[in-house]
N, C-alpha and C positions, 0 to 999 in steps of 0.2 A: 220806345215801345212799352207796351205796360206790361208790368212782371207776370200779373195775370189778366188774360180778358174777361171783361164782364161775363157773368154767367148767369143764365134763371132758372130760380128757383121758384117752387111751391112749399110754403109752407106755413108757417103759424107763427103773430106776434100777439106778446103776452104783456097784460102788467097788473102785477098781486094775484089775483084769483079770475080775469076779465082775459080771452084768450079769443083771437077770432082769425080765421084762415086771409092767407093775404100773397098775393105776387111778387116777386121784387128780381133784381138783378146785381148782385154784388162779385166785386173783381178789388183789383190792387193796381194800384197805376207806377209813370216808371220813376215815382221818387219814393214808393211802399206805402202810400196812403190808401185805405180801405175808399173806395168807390160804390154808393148804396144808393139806389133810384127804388122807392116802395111805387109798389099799385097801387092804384086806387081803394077805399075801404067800402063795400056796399053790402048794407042798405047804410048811412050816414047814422041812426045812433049805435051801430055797433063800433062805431070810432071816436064817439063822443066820449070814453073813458080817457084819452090818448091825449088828450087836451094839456098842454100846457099848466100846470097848478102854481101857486105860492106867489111869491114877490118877486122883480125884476131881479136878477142877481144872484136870487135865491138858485140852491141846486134842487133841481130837480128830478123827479123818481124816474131811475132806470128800466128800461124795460128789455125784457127775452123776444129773442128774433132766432128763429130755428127755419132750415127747409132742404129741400133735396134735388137735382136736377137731371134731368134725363139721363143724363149721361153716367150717376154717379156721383156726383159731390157731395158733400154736406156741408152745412154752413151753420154757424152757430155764433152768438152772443149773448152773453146775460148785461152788457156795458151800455145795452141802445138807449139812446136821449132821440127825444122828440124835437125839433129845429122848427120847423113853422109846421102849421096845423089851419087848415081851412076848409070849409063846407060851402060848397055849392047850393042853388037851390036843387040842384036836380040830385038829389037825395045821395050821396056821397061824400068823401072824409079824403084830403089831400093832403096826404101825411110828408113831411121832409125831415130825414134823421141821421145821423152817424153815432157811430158807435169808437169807443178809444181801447178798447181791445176785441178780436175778432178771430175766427178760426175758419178755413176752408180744409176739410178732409176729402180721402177717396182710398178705396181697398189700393192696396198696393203685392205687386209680385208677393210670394210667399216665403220666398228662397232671400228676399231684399236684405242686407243686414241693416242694423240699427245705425242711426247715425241723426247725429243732432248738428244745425250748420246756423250761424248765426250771420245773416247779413247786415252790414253797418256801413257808417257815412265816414268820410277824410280820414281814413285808414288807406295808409297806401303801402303797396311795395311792388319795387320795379319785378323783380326774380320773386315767381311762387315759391314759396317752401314748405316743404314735408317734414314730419318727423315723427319716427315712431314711435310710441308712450303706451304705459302701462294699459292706457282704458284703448287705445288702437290706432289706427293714423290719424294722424292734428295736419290738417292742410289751411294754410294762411296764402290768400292770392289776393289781387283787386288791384286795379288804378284808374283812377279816372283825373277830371281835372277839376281843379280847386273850386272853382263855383259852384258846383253840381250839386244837389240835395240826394242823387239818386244813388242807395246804397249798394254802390260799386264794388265792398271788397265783402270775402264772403271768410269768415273761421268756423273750422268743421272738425268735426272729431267723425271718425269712423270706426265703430265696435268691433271689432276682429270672429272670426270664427268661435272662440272659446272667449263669449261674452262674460267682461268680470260682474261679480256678485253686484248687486245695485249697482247697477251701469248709468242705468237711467239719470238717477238722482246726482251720482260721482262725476258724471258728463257738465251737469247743468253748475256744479261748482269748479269744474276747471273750466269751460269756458266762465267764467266768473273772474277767475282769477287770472286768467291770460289778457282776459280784455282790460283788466286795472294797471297791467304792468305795459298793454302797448297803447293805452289811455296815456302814460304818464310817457310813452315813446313819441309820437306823433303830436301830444300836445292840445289834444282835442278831447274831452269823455265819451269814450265810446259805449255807445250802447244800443243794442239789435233794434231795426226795425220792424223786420219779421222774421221769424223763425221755421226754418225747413226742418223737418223732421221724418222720419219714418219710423217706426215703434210696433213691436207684432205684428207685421203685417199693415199700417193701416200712414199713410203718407197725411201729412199736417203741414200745410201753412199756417202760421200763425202771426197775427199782424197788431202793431201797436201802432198807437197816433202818436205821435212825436213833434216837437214843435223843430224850426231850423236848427243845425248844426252851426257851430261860429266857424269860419278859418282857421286851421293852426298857427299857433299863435308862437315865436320861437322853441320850435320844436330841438329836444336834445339828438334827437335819431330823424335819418333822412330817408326817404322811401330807398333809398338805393343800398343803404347798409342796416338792413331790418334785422339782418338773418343773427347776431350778436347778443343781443337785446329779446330777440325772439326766444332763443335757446334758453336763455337764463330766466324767461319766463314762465317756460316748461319744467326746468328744472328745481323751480321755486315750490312748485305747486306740494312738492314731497317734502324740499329741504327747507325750508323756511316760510308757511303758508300764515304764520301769524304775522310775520314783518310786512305781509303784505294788507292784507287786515290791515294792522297798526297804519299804514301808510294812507291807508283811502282815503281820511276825509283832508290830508296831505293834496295827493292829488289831483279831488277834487275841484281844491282852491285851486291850485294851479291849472286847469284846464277849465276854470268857471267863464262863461260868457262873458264880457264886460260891456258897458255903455261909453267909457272914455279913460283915457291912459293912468289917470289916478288910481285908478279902480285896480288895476293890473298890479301895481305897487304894492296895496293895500292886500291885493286876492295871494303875493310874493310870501309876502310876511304872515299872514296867516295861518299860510301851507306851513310855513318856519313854527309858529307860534304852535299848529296842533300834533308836528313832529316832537316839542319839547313837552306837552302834555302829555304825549303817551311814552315819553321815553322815564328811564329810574332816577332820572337827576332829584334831588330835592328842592322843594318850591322855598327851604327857611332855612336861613344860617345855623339856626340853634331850635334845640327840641321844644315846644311848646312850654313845657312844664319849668327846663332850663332858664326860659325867657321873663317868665313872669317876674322874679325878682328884679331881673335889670330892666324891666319895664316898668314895675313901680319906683324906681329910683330915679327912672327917667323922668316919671311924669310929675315925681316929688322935686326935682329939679327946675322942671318949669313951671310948677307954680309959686316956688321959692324967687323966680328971677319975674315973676309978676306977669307972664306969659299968657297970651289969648288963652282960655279955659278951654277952648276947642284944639287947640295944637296938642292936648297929651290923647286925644282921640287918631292923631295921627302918629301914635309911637308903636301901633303895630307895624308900621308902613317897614320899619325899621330892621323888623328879621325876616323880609320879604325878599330872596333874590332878585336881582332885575332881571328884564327879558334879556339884554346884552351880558350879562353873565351867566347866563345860563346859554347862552349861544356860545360864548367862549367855552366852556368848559366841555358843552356835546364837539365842536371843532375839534379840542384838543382830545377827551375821552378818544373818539375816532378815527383820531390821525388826519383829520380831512383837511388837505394841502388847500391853503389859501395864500401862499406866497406870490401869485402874480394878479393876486386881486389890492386896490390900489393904499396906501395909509389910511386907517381910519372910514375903512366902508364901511363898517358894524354899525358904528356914530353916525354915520350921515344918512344911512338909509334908513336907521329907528329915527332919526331926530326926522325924517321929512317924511316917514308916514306916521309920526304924532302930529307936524302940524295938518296933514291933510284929515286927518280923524276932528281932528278940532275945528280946520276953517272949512274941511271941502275942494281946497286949492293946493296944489302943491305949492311947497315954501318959495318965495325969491330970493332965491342967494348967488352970490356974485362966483364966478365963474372959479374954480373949473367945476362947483357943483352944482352949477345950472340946469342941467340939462337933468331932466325928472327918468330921460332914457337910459343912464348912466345908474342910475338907482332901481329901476324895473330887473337890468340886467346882472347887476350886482345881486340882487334879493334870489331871483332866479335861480343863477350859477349856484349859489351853498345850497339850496334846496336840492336843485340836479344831483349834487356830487352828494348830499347827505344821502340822497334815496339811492344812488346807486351802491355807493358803502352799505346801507341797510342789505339789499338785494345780493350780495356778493358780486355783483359786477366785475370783471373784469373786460376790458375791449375799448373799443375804438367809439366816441360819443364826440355829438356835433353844440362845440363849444361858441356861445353869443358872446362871452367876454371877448372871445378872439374874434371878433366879429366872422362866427359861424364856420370857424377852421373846426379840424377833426384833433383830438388830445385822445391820446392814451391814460384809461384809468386803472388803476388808482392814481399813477403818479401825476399826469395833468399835462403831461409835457404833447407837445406836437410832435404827431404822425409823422410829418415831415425829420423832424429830428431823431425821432426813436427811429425811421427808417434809413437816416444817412447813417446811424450808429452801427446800424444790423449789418447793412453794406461793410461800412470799414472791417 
């Protein structure tokens, strides 16, 4: 069923200083895509401004689409693009448009409190959860099944009777921050398709074009055990909102779309790669100033042993950490257990996303480091357990190395075994 029914309006579409009254019907259908059917334009050159302009490809100018319907609505866009555009003889303008952000309002109760609710795609959890929070109650619900486009789970914050000071604006960055942390849960980026809102009085749909959501892709958290992972996401938002920051374009990589399993490898160690960017490690053995010396001795060296003249260009290379030590060192810095992860997975997972960066193909090497899935799940696993150390994590996360058992963290060990221990 669609979120909303089409609805009609009257009212006026615009572009630059050229504005002329016009019909239309716009609704939300049931995967949250704005639905726009425009009327006819008459007399036909008052629609002749609406025309298509520039070169194939090229973007084209925006235009405002405003109106009101009997009942109440209002509708609003300053995003509308013109899609096909044709004139009949019989003196008229056949407009077809969407727009990629879009607003449907209506007065709402007076008494209503504020509340901002973001609905979004492959966010799942079996059991709703509540909880209470300084800006008012945070409710996280939704399930649907994997295929589906239609944004099935809904994250809400509700303003409480004694509204905090800039609620508004404090609302729009925890749910920010909530959604990065169950982004990095479920293994998907999550991000609203439309937005429910109510604000002084006045009720807001608010709708975004979005292109499909991928699958989650080995997800660390399972819709069944959200509530863990949830809380410390709540919790984050006071005691550590820069680590979260720090983490996103982490993330990101990690929940990026992919075309083919390479890519997954590549998106592994990325997330890896912009964890050590933002972390305090140093990029150079020795201080710049330090180095100079022993870099002119080096490159007086090689040209003493008659050395290509281009090799003392490569003698900064030299006070350059590698990425694999500098992976060692954040491991060790954070204590993050990697003892049932297998000899030499640092080495084999950098070594065969160098040669996929270089040929495109993952490496052919003889077994047992064949299988390119052994390497996706490795890169994965130290990112997982980096972000949740970042996070202060502690709990119960749904581990791929073990193919998809449940480990207690910090320490990594399986549920099953911390739970035979509790018993003894």
């Amino acid at each position: 069923m669609p979120i909303l029914d089409p609805i009609h309006f009257e009212g006026t579409i615009s572009l630059r200083d050229h504005a002329v009254p016009i019909s239309f019907d716009a609704g939300i259908d049931d995967e949250g895509g704005l639905t726009l059917s425009l009327d006819d334009i008459r007399p036909g050159r008052a629609g002749a401004p609406f025309h298509p302009q520039g070169e194939p490809l090229q973007p084209q100018a925006t235009c405002s689409l405003e109106g009101r319907s009997a009942d109440g609505w209002r509708f609003a866009t300053e995003a509308l693009y013109v899609t096909s555009w044709r004139r009949p003889p019989d003196d008229r303008v056949e407009l077809g448009a969407d727009a990629s952000l879009a607003a449907f309002s209506r007065d709402a109760p007076p008494d209503h409190q504020d509340v901002r609710a973001w609905y979004v795609r492959k966010l799942e959890t079996i059991h709703g959860i509540e909880r209470q929070t300084r800006l008012g109650r945070l409710v996280f619900t939704g399930h649907a099944e994997r295929p589906s486009q239609a944004p099935s789970a809904v994250i809400a914050i509700h303003a409480g009777a004694q509204e905090v000071p800039g609620w508004w604006d404090e609302s729009e960055r925890f749910l920010t921050h909530i959604s990065r942390v169950l982004s990095f849960a479920c293994g998907v980026y999550v991000l609203p398709i439309y937005e429910l809102s109510v604000r002084h009085g006045v009720k807001t749909l608010r709708v975004v074009r979005r292109g499909p959501s991928p699958a989650p892709y080995m997800p660390p958290f399972d819709m069944l055990f959200m509530n863990q992972i949830f809380a410390r996401a709540v919790d984050t938002f006071d005691d550590c909102p820069a680590a979260i920051e720090q983490l996103e374009p982490a993330i990101r990589w990690m929940t990026a779309a992919v075309a083919y399993e390479e890519s997954r490898l590549i998106n592994a160690m990325s997330a890896l790669e912009s964890i050590l960017a933002r972390s305090d490690l140093p990029d150079l053995f020795m201080d710049r100033d330090a180095f100079l010396d022993l870099r002119g001795r080096v490159r007086r060296f090689l040209r003493a042993e008659g050395a290509p003249s281009r090799m003392g260009g490569k003698a900064d290379e030299l006070n350059r950490r590698s990425f694999r030590d500098k992976v060692e060192d954040l491991i060790a810095t954070r204590a993050i257990v990697t003892s049932d992860l297998p000899d030499g997975w640092l080495r084999a997972v950098t070594n065969a996303r160098n040669v996929i960066v270089h040929t495109g193909v993952a490496p052919d090497l003889p077994a047992p480091d064949a299988r390119l899935l052994d390497h996706i799940v490795w890169a994965r696993e130290i990112v997982t357990r980096i972000v949740l150390d970042a996070i202060g994590f502690t709990g119960q996360y749904q581990s791929w190395l073990h193919r998809s058992d449940y480990l207690s963290f910090p320490g990594c060990r399986p549920m099953a075994e911390v739970a035979a221990q509790g018993t003894a």
